[in-house]
C-alpha positions as CSV (number, residue, x, y, z in Angstrom):
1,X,18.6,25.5,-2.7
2,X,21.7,27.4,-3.6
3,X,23.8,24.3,-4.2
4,X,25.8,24.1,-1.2
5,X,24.5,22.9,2.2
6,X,25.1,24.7,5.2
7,X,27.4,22.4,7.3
8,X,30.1,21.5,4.7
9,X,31.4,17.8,5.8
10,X,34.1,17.6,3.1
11,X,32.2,15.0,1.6
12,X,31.4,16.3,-1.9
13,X,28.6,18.4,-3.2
14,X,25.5,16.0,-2.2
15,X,23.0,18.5,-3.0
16,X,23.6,18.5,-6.9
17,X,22.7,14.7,-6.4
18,X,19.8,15.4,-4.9
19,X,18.4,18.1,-6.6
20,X,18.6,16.0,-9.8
21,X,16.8,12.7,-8.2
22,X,15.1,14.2,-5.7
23,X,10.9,13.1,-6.9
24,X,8.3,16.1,-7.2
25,X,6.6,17.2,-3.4
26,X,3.5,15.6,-5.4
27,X,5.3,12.1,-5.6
28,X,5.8,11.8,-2.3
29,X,2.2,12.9,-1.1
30,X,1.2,9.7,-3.4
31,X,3.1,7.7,-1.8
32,X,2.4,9.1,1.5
33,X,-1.9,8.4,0.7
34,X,-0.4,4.7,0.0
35,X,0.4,4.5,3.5
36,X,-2.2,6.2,5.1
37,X,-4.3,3.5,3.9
38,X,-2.1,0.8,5.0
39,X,-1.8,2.4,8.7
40,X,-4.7,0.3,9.5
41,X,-4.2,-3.8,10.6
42,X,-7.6,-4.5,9.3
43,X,-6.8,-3.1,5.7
44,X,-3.2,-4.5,5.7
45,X,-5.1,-8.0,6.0
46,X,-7.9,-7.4,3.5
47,X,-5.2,-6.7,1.0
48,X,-3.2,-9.1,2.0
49,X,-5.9,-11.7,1.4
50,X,-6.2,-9.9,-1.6
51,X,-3.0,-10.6,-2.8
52,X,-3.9,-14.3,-2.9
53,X,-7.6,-14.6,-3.5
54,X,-10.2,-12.8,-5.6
55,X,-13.3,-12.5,-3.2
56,X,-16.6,-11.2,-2.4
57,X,-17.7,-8.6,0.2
58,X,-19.4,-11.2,1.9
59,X,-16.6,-14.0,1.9
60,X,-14.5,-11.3,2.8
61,X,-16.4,-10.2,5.5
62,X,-16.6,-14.5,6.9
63,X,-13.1,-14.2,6.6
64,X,-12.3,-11.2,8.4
65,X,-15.3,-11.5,10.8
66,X,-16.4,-8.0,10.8
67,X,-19.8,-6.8,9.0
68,X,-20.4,-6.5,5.6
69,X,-20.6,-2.3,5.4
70,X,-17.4,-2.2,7.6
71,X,-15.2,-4.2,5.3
72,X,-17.0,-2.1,2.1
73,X,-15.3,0.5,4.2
74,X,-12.3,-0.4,4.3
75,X,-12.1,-2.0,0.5
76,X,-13.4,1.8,-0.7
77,X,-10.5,2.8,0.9
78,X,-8.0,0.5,-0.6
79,X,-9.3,0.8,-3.8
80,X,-9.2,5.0,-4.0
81,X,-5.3,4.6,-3.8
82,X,-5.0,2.2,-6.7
83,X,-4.6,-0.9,-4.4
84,X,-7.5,-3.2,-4.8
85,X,-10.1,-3.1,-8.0
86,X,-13.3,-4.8,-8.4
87,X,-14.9,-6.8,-11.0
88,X,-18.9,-7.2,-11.5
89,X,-20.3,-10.4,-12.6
90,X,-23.5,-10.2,-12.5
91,X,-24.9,-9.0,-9.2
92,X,-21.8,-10.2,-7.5
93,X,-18.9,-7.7,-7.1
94,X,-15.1,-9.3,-6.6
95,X,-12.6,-7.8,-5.4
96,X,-8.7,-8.5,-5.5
97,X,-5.1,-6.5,-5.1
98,X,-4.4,-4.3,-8.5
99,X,-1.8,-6.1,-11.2
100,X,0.4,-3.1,-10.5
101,X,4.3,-3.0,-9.2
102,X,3.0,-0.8,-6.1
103,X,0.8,-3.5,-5.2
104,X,3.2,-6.3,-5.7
105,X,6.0,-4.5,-3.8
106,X,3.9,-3.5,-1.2
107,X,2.5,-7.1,-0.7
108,X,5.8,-8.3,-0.6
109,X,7.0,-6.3,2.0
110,X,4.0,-7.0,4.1
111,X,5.1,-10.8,3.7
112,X,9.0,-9.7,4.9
113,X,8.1,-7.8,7.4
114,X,5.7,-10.4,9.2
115,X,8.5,-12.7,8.4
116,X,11.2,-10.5,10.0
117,X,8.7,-9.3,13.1
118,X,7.4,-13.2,13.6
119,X,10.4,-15.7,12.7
120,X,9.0,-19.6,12.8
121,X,11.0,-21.5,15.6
């Protein structure tokens, strides 16, 4: 931009603000992927379970009741954006939410918003 916006509201020169803060195009894709993966109830859940448990396919798949292959699925997907990891012991693969701050924000406002949406009477 050329540093001033077209419809001047006497406020100031925001844009200089902006410019300086404003994350790279590839930043926001990241985070855009993030969501993509959480647009889904069924994903939102697994990692929410996530967030409390470490788990097998299997036990995950009791829990959710839905197949085995669908909930790989949907953990392939939650993994490939950094949200969920796996750890082999043995033949057994576990799964549970990623010790990152994205994780543990985003688990966090999953908890809010259920909170917010559903009060308890």
């Amino acid at each position: 931009m050329n540093g001033k916006l077209p419809h001047d509201h006497e406020e100031g020169n925001k844009i200089e603000l902006i410019e300086n803060h404003m994350p790279e195009s590839g930043d926001f894709q990241t985070v855009s992927d993030i969501f993509k993966q959480l647009s889904d109830p069924t994903r939102i859940k697994i990692f929410w379970i996530l967030c409390h448990i470490e788990e097998c396919v299997i036990n995950i798949s009791a829990i959710m009741g839905m197949s085995s292959p669908a909930v790989s699925h949907h953990l392939r997907l939650l993994k490939s954006c950094g949200l969920v990891r796996s750890i082999r012991r043995g033949k057994e693969v576990y799964y549970k939410a990623s010790d990152t701050v994205a994780s543990d924000l985003l688990h966090h406002m999953i908890e809010k918003m259920v909170e917010l949406s559903c009060p308890s009477e």
